[in-house]
PDB file of N, H, CA, C and O in Angstrom:
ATOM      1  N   UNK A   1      16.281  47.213  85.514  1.00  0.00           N
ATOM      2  CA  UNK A   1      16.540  48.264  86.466  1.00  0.00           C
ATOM      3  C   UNK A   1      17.922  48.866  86.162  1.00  0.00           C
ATOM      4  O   UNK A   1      18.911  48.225  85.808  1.00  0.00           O
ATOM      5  N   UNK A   2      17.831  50.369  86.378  1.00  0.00           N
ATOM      6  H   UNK A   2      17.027  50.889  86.666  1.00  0.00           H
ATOM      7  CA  UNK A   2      19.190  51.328  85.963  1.00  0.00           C
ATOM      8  C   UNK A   2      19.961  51.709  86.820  1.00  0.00           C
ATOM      9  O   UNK A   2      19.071  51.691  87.670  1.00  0.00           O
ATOM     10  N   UNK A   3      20.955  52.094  87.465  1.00  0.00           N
ATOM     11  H   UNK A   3      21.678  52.108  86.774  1.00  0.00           H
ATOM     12  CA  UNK A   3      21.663  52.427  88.675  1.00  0.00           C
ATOM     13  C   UNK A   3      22.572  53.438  88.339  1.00  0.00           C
ATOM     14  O   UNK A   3      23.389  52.988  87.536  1.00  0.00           O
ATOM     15  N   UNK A   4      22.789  54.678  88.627  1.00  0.00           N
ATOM     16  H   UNK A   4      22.125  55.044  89.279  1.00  0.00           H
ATOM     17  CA  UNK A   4      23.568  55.481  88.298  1.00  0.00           C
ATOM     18  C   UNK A   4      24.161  55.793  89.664  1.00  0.00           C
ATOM     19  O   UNK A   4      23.448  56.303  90.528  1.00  0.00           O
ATOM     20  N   UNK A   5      25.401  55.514  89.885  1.00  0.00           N
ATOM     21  H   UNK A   5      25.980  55.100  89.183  1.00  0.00           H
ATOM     22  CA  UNK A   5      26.426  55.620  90.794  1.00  0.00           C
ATOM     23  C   UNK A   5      27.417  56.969  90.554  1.00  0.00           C
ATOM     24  O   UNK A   5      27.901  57.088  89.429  1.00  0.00           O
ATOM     25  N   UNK A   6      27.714  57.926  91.514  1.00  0.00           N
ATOM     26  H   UNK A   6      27.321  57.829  92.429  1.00  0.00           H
ATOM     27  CA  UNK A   6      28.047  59.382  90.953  1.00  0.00           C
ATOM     28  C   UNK A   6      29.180  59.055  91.600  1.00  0.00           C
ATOM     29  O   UNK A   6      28.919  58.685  92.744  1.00  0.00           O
ATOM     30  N   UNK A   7      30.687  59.031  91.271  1.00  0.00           N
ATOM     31  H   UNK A   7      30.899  59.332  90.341  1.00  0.00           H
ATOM     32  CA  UNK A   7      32.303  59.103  92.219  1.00  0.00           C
ATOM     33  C   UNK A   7      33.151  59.589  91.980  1.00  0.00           C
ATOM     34  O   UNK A   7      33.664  59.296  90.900  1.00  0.00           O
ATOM     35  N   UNK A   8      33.870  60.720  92.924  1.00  0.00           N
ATOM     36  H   UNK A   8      33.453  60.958  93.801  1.00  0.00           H
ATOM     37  CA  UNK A   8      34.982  61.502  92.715  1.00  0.00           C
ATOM     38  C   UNK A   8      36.165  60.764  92.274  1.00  0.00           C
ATOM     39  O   UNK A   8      36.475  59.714  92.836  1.00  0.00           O
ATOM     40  N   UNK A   9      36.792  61.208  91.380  1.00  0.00           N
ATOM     41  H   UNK A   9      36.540  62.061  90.924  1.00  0.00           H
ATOM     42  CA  UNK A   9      38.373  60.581  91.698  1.00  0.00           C
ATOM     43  C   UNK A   9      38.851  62.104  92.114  1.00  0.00           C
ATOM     44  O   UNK A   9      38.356  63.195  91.829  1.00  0.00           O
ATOM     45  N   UNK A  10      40.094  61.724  92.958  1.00  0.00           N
ATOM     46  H   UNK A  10      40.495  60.837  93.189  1.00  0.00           H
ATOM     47  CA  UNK A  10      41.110  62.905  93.637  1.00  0.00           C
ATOM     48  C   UNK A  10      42.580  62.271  93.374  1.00  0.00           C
ATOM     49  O   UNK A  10      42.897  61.087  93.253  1.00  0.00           O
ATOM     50  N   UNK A  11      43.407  63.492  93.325  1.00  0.00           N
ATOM     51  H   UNK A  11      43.150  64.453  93.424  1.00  0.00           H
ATOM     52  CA  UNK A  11      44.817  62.699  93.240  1.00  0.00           C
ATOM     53  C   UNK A  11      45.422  61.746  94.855  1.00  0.00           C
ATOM     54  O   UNK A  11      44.955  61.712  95.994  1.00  0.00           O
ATOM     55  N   UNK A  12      45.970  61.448  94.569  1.00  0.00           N
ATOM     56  H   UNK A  12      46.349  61.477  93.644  1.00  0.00           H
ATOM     57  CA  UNK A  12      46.567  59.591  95.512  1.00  0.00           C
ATOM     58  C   UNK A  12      47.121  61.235  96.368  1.00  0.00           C
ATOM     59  O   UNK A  12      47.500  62.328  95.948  1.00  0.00           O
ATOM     60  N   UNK A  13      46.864  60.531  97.954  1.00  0.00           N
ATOM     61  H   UNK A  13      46.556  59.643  98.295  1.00  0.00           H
ATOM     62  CA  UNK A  13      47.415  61.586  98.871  1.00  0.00           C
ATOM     63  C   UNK A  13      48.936  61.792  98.325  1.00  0.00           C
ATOM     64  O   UNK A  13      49.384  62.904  98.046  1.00  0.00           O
ATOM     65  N   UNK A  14      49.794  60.377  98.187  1.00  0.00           N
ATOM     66  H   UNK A  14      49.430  59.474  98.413  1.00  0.00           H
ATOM     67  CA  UNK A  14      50.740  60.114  97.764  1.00  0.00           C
ATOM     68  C   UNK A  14      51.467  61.488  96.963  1.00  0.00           C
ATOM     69  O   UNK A  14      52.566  61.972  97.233  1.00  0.00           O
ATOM     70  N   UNK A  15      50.606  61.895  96.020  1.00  0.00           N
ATOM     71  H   UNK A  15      49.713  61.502  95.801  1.00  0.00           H
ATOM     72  CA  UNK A  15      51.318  62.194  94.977  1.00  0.00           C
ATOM     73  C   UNK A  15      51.850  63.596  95.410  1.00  0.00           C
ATOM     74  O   UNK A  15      51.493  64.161  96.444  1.00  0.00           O
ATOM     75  N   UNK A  16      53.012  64.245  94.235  1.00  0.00           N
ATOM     76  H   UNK A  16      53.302  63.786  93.396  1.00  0.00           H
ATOM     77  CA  UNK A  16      52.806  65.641  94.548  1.00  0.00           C
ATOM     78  C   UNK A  16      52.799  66.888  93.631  1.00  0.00           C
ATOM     79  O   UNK A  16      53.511  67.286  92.709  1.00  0.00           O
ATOM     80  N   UNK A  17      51.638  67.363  94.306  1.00  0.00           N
ATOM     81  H   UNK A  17      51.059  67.041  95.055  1.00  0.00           H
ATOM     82  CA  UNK A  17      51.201  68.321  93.132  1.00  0.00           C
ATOM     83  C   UNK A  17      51.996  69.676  93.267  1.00  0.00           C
ATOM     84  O   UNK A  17      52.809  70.150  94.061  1.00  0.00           O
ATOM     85  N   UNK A  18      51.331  70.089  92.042  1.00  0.00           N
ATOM     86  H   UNK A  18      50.670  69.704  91.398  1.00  0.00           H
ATOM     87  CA  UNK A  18      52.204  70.992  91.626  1.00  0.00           C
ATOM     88  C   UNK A  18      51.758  72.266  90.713  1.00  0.00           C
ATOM     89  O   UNK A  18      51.774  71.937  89.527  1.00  0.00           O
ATOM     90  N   UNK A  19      51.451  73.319  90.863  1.00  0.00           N
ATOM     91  H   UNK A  19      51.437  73.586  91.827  1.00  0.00           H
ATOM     92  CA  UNK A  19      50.756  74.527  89.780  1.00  0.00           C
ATOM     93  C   UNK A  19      51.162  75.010  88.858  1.00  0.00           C
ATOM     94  O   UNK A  19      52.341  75.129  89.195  1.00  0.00           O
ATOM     95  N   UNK A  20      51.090  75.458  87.769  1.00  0.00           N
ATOM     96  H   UNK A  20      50.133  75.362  87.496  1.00  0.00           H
ATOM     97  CA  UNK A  20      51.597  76.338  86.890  1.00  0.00           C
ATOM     98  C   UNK A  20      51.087  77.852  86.668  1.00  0.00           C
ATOM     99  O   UNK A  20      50.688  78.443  87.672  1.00  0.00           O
ATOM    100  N   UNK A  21      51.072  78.423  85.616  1.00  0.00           N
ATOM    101  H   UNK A  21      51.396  77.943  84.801  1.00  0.00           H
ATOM    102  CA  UNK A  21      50.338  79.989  85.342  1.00  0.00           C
ATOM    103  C   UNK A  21      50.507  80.772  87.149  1.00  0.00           C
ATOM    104  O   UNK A  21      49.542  81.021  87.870  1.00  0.00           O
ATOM    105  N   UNK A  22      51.770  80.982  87.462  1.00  0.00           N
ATOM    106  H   UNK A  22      52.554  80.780  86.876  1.00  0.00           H
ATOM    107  CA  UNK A  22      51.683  81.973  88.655  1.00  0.00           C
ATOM    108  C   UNK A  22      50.850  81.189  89.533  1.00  0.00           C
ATOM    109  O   UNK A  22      49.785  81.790  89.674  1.00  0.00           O
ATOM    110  N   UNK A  23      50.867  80.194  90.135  1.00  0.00           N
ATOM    111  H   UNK A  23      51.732  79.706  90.021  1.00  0.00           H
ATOM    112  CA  UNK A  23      50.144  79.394  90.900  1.00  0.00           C
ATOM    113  C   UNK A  23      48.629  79.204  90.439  1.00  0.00           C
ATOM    114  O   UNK A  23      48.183  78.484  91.332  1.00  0.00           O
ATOM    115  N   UNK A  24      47.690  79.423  89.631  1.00  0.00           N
ATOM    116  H   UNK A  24      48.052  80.008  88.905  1.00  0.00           H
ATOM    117  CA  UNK A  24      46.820  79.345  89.539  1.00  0.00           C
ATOM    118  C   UNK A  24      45.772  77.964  88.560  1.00  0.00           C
ATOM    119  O   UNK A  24      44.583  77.729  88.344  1.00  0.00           O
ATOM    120  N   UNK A  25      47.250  77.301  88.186  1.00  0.00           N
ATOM    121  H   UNK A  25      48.216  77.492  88.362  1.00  0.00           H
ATOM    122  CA  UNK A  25      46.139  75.988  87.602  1.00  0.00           C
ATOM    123  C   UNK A  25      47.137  75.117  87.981  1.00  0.00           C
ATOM    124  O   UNK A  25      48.298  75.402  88.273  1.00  0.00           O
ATOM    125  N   UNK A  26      46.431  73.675  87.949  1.00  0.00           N
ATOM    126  H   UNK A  26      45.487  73.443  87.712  1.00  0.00           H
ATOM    127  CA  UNK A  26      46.409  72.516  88.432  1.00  0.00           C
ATOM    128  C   UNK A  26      47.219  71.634  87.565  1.00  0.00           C
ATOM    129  O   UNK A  26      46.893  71.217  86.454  1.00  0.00           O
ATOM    130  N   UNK A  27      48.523  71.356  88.330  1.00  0.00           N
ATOM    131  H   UNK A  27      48.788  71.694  89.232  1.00  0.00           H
ATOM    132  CA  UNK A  27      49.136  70.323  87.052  1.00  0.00           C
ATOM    133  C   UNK A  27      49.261  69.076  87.146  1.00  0.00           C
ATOM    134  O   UNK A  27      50.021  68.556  87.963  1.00  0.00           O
ATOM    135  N   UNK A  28      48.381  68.285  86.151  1.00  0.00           N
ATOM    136  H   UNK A  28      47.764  68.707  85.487  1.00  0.00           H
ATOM    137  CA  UNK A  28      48.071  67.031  86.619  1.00  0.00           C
ATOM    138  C   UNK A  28      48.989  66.242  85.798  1.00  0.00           C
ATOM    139  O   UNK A  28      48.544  65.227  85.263  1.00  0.00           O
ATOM    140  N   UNK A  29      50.262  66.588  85.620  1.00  0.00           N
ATOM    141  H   UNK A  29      50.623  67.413  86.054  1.00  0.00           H
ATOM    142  CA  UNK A  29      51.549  65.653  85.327  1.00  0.00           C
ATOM    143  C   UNK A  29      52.264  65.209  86.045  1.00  0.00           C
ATOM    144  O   UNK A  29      53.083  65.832  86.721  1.00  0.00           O
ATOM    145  N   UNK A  30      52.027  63.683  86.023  1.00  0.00           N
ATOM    146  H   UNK A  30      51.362  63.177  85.474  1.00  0.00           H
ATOM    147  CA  UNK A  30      52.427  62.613  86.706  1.00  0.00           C
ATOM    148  C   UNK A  30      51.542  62.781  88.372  1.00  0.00           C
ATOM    149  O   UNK A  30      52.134  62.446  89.397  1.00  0.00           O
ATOM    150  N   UNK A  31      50.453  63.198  88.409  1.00  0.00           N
ATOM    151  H   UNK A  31      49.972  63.471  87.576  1.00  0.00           H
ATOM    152  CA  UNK A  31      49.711  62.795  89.444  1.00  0.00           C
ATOM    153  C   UNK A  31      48.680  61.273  89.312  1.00  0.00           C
ATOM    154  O   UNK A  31      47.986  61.191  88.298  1.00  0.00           O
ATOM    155  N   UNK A  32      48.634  60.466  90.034  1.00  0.00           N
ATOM    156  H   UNK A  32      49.198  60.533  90.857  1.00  0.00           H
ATOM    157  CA  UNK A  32      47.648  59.427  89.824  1.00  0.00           C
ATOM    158  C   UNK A  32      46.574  59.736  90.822  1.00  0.00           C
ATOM    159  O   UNK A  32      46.677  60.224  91.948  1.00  0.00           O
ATOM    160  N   UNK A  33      45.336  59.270  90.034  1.00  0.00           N
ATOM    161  H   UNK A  33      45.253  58.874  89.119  1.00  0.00           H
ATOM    162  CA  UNK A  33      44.277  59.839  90.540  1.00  0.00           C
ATOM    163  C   UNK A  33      43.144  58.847  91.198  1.00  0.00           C
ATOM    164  O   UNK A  33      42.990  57.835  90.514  1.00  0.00           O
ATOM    165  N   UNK A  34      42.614  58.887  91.947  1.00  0.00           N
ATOM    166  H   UNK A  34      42.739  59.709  92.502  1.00  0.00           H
ATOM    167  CA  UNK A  34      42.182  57.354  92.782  1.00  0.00           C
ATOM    168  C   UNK A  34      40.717  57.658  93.246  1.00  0.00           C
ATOM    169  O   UNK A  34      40.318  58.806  93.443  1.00  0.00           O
ATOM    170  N   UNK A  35      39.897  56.462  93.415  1.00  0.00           N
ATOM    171  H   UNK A  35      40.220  55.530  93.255  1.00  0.00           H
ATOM    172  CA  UNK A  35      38.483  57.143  94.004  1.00  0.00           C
ATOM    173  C   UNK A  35      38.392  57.731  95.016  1.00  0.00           C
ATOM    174  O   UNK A  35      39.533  57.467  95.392  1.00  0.00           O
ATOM    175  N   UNK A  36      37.858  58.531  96.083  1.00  0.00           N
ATOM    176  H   UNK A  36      36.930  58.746  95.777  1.00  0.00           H
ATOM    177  CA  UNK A  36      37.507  59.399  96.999  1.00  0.00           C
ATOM    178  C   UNK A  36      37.282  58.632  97.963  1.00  0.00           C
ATOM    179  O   UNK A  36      36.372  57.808  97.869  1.00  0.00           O
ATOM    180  N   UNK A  37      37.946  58.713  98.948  1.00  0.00           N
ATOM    181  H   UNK A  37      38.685  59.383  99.024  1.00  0.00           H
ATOM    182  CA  UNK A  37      37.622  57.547 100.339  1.00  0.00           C
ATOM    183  C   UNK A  37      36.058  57.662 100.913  1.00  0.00           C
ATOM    184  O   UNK A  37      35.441  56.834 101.584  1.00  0.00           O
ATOM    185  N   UNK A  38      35.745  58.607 100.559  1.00  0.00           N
ATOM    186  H   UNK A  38      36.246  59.279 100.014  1.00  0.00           H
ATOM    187  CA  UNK A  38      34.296  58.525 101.024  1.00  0.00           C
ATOM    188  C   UNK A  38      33.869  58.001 100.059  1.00  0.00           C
ATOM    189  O   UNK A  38      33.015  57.246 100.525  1.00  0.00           O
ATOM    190  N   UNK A  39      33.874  57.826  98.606  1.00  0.00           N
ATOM    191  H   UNK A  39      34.568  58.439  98.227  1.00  0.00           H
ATOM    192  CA  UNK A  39      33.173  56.652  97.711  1.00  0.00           C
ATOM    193  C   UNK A  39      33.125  56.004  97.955  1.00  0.00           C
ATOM    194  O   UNK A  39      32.033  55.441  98.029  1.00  0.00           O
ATOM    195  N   UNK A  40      34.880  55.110  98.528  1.00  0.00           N
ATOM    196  H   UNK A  40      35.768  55.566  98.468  1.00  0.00           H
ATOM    197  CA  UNK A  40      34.467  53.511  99.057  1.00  0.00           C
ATOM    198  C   UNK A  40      33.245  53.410  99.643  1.00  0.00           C
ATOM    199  O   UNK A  40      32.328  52.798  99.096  1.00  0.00           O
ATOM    200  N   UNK A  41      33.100  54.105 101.012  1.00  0.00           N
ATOM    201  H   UNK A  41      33.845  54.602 101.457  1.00  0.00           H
ATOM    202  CA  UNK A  41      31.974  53.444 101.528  1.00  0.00           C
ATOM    203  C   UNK A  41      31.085  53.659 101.521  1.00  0.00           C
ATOM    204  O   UNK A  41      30.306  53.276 102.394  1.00  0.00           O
ATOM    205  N   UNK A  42      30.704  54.501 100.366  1.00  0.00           N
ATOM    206  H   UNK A  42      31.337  54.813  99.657  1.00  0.00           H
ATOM    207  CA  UNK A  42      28.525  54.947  99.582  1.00  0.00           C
ATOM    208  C   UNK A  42      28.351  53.575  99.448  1.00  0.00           C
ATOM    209  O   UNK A  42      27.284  53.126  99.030  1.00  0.00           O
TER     210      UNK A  42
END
C-alpha cells in the first residue's frame, strides 16, 4: 500500500521577511521555513 501525503512549508512566523524588485518578489534569505500548522493536524 502507497500513501501520498501533500504539506505546505511556510516561513517560521518568527522570521522576517523581506522583498526585493520594487516590492514584488519574495526574499527567502535567511528565512526558515517550517510545516503549516494546519499540516500538523491532517
Amino acid at each position: 500500500m502507497k500513501i501520498l501525503v501533500c504539506i505546505t512549508h511556510v516561513p517560521d512566523t518568527t522570521s522576517k521577511i523581506q522583498f526585493t524588485d520594487n516590492n514584488t518578489k519574495f526574499d527567502k534569505t535567511g528565512v526558515q521555513f517550517i510545516i503549516g500548522p494546519y499540516d500538523d493536524y491532517a
